[in-house]
C-alpha positions as CSV (number, residue, x, y, z in Angstrom):
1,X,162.0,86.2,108.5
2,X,158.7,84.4,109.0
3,X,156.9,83.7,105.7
4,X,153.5,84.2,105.3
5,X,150.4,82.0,105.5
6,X,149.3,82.3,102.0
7,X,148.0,78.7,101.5
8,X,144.0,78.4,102.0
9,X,144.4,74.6,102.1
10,X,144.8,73.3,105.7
11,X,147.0,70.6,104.2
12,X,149.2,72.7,101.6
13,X,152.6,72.0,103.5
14,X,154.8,71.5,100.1
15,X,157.3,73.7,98.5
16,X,156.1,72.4,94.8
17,X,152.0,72.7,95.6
18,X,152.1,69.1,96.2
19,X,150.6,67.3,98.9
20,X,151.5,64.9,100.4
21,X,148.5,63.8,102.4
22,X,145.2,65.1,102.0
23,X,142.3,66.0,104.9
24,X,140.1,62.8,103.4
25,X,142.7,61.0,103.7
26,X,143.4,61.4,107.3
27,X,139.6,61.4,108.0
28,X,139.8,57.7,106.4
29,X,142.2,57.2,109.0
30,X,139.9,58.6,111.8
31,X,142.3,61.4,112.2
32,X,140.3,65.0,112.6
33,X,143.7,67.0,112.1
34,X,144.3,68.4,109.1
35,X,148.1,68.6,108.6
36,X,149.9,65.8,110.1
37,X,152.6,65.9,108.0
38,X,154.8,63.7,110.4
39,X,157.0,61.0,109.5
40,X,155.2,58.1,108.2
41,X,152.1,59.7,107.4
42,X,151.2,58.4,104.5
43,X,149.4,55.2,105.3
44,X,150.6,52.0,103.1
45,X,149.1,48.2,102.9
46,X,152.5,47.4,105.1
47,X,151.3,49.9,107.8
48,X,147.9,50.2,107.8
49,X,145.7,51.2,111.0
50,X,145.3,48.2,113.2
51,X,141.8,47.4,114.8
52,X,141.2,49.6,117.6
53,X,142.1,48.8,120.6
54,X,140.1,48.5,124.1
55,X,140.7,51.0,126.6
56,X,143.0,48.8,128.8
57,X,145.7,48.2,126.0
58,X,145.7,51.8,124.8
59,X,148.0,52.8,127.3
60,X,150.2,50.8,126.2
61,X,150.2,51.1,122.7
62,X,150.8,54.8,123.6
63,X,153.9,54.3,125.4
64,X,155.1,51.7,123.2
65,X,155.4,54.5,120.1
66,X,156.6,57.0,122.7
67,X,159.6,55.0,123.3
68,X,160.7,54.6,120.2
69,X,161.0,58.8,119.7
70,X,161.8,60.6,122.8
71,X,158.5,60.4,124.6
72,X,157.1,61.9,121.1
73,X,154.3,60.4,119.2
74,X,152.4,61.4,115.8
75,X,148.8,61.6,115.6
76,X,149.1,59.1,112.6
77,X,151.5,56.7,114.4
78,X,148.5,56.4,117.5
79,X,146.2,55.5,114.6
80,X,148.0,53.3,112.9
81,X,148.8,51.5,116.7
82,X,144.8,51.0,117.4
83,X,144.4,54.3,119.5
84,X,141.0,55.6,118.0
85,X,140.9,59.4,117.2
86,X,138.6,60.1,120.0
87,X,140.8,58.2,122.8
88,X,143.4,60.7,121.5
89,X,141.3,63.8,121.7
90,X,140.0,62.7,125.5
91,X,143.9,62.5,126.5
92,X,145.0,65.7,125.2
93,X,142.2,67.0,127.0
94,X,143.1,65.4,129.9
95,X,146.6,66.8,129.8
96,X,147.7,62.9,129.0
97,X,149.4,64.4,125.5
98,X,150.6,67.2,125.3
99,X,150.2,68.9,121.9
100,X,153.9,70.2,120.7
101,X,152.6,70.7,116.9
102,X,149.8,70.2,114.9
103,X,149.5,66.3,114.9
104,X,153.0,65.8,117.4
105,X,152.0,65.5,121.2
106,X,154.4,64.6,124.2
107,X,153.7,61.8,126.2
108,X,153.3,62.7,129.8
109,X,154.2,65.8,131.5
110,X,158.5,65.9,131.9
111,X,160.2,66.5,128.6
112,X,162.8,63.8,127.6
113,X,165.9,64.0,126.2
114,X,166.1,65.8,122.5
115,X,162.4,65.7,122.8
116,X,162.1,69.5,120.8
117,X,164.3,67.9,118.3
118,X,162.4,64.5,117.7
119,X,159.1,66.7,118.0
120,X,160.7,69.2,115.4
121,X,161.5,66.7,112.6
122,X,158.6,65.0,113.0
123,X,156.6,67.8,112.2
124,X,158.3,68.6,109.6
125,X,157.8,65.6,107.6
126,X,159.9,62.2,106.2
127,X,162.6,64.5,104.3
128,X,163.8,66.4,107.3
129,X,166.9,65.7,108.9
130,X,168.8,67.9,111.7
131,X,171.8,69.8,110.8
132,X,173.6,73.0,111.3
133,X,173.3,74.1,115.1
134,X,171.3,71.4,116.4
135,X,172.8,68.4,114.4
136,X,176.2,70.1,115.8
137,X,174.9,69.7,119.5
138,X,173.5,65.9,119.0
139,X,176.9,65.1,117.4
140,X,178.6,66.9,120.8
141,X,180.7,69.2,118.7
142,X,178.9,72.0,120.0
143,X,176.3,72.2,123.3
144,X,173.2,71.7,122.8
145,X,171.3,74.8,122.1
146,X,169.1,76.0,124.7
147,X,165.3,75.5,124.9
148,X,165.0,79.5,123.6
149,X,166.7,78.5,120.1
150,X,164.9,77.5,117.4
151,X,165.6,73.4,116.4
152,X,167.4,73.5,112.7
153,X,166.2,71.2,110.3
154,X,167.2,71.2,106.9
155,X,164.4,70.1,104.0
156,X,164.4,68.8,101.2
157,X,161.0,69.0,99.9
158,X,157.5,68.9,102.3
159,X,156.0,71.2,104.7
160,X,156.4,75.1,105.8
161,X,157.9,75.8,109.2
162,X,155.6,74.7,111.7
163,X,156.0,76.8,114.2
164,X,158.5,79.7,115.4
165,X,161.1,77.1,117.3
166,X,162.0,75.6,114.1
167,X,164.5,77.2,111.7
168,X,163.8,75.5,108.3
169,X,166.9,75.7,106.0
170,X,165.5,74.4,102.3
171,X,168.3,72.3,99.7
172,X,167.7,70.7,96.8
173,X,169.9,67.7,97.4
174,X,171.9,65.7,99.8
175,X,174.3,62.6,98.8
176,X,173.2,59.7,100.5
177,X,176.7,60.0,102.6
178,X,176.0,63.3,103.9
179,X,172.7,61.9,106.3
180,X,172.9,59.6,109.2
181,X,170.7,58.8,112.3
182,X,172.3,59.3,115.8
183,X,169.7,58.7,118.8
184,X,167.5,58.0,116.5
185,X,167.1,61.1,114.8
186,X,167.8,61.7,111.0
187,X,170.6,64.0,111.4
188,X,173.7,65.2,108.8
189,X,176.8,64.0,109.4
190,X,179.2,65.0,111.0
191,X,181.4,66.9,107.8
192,X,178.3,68.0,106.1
193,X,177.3,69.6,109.5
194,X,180.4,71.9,110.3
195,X,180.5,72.7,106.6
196,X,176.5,74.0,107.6
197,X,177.7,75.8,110.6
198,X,180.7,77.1,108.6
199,X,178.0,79.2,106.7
200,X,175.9,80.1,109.5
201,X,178.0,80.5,112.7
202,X,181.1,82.8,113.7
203,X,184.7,82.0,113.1
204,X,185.1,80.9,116.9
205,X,182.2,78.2,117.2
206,X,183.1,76.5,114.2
207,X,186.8,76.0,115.0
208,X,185.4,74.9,118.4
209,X,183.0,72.4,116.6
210,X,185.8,71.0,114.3
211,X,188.4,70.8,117.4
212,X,185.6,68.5,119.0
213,X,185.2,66.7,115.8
214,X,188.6,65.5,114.7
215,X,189.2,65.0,119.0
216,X,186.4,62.5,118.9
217,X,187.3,61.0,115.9
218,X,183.9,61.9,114.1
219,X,185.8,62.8,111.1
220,X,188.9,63.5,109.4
221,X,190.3,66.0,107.3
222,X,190.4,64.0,104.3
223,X,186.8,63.7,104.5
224,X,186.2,67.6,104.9
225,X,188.6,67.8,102.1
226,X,186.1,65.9,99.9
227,X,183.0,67.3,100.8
228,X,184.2,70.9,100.2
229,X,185.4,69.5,96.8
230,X,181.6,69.1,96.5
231,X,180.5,71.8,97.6
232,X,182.8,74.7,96.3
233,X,180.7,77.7,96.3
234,X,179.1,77.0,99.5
235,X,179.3,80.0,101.5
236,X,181.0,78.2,104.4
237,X,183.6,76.3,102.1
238,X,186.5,78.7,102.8
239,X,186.5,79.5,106.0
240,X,186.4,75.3,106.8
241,X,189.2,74.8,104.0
242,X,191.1,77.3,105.9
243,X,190.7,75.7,109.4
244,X,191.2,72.2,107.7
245,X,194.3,73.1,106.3
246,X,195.9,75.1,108.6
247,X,198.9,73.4,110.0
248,X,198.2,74.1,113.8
249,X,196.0,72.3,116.1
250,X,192.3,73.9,116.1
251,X,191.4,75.6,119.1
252,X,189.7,74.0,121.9
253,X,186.8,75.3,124.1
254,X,187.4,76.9,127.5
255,X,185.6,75.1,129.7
256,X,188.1,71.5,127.9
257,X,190.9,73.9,128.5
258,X,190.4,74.9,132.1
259,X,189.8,71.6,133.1
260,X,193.0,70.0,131.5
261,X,195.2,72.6,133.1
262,X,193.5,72.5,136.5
263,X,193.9,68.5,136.1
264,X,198.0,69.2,135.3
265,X,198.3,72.0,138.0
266,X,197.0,69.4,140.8
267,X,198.5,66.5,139.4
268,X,202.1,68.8,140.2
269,X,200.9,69.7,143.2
270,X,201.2,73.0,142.6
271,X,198.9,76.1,144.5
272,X,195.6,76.0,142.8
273,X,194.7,79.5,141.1
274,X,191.1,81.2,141.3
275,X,189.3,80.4,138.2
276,X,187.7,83.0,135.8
277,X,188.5,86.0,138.4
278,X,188.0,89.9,137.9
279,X,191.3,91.6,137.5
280,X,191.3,95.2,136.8
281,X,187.9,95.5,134.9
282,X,189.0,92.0,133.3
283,X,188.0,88.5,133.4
284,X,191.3,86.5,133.7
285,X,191.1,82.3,133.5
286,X,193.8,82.0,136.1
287,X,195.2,83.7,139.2
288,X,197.5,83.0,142.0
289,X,196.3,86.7,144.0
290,X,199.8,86.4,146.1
291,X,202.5,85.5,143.7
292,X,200.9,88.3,141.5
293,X,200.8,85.7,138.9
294,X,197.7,85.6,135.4
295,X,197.4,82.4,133.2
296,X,195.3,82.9,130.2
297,X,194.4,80.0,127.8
298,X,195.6,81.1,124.4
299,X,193.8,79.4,121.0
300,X,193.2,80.5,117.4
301,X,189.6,80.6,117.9
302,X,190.1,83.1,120.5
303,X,192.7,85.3,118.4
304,X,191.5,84.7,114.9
305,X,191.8,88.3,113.6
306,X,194.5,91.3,114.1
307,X,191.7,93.1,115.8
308,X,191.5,90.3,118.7
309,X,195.3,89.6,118.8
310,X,195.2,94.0,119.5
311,X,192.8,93.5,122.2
312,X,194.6,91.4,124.2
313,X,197.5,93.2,123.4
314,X,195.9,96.0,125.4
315,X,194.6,93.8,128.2
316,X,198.2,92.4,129.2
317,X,199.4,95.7,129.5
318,X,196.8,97.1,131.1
319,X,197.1,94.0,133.5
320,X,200.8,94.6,133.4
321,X,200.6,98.0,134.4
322,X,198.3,96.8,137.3
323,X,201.5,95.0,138.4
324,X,200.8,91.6,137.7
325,X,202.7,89.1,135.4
326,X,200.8,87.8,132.7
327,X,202.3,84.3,130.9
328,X,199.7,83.2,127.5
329,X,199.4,78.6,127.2
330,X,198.4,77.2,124.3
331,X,196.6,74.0,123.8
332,X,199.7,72.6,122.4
333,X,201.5,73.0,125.6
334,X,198.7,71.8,127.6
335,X,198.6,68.6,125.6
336,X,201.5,68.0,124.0
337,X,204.2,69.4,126.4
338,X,202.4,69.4,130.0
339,X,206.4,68.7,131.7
340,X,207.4,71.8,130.3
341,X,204.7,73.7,130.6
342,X,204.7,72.7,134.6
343,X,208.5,73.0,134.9
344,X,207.7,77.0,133.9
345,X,204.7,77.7,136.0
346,X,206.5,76.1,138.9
347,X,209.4,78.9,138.2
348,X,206.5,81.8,137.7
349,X,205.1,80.6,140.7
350,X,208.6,80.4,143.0
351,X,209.4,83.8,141.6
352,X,206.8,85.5,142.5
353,X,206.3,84.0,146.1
């Protein structure tokens, strides 16, 4: 739920009532907005504003902060570089920056990669790092969310939520070993971000974000095992405990699945099937129309309650009924066992031709 704008001071962006920078400060600065609470904002005697530069090298002092961040700059970061507040004000009205929060412009007109991201934690000041859904999508466990879903940040202390595409999630405290930077971005690692999504996420997407983890070798389940050790009254702490421990491979995603099995299916040379096609009111992952023959891709994720193992109870015999034949794979079989597996989809298929 969006909080409130209580705060009558433009620079009020603290949990505690402290600021961090003040409005003469960034005046001293040459700076006319009042709440650039971006990264580096405070000025120091180590980074303090060089002389301003002439037009010509502006430019270029422009793009040379821009490439450190995504095509994102701070107002404060121009500053510091020579770029006078006026030469700012001219190119934002010239459509040269383009403002993405108070004090955080894009440079240029095409958006860069994890631009909203870079834009989102610098807006939201020094002591915010990515995590949950879209720490989960930089570390590849997970997609990247779309543009429509709000960048998650989580904060330790510093401003309020900037704007609506930022989901602020507020802790006290994290261990020095729980925050990396990937890309270039402060971001939680890898264990400290699925036990995140464990809290915030359904059953399916974090089994799917740990598969991709321990596949990639992010982790480990010793290290899980010690951060929930830490944390063990986090509300995500048993469901990850449970998927960590659980003796069976975790499940994998679809689109990982179908492509391994296509990949063993041609290596075979076997009749490729039609993929993801409408069977009797159903979406099936595999069929071969003539030999009358369904593949689905079977995973824990995807049968992780009584409820789902009863719908597709109902679905192969509804399927069945329809007259075709219905055989369930793992992702054991698909990667542990691929002979075997082929050795009976060559029968299913020879059977039914």
């Amino acid at each position: 739920m969006k909080r409130p704008n209580i705060s009558r001071d433009p620079c009020d962006c603290s949990v505690d009532g402290t600021r961090d920078l003040c409005v003469a400060d960034l005046e001293r600065q040459g700076s006319r907005d009042p709440c650039d609470c971006s990264v580096d904002a405070t000025p120091t005697a180590s980074n303090a504003p060089t002389p301003p530069l002439d037009e010509t090298d502006r430019d270029a002092a422009i793009m040379s902060v821009a490439a450190k961040r995504h095509g994102v700059v701070t107002r404060t970061e121009l500053v510091e570089a020579g770029v006078p507040a006026h030469a700012i004000d001219y190119r934002v009205e010239r459509r040269r920056l383009h403002r993405l929060y108070r004090g955080v412009y894009r440079v240029g007109t095409m958006e860069a990669n994890y631009e909203k991201e870079t834009a989102a934690v610098l807006a939201c000041g020094e002591a915010a790092v990515l995590s949950h859904r879209s720490a989960a999508g930089l570390w590849t466990m997970l997609p990247l969310p779309s543009a429509q879903v709000p960048v998650e940040v989580t904060l330790l202390r510093g401003c309020r939520r900037p704007g609506p595409s930022v989901r602020i999630h507020r802790f006290g405290h994290l261990d020095p070993d729980e925050t990396t930077r990937l890309q270039g971005l402060p971001v939680t690692v890898p264990a400290r971000t699925l036990l995140d999504l464990a809290g915030s996420v359904n059953d399916r997407k974090v089994e799917q974000a740990l598969a991709a983890a321990l596949r990639e070798h992010l982790t480990d389940r010793e290290e899980i095992r010690k951060l929930l050790a830490r944390y063990p009254r986090r509300s995500g702490t048993p469901l990850l405990r449970a998927l960590v421990d659980r003796d069976r491979e975790p499940a994998f995603t679809r689109s990982e699945a179908e492509a391994r099995f296509l990949k063993l299916v041609r290596r075979a040379r076997l009749q490729g099937p039609q993929v993801n096609a409408r069977v009797s009111g159903y979406e099936v992952d595999f069929l071969w129309q003539r030999q009358r023959l369904i593949v689905e891709l079977d995973g824990f994720a995807f049968h992780s309650s009584s409820g789902a193992f009863e719908r597709d109870r109902r679905r192969d015999a509804v399927l069945t009924g329809a007259g075709f034949r219905v055989v369930r794979v793992t992702w054991r079989q698909v990667t542990k066992e691929p002979e075997a597996l082929l050795v009976s989809l060559a029968q299913a298929l020879a059977r039914g031709g």
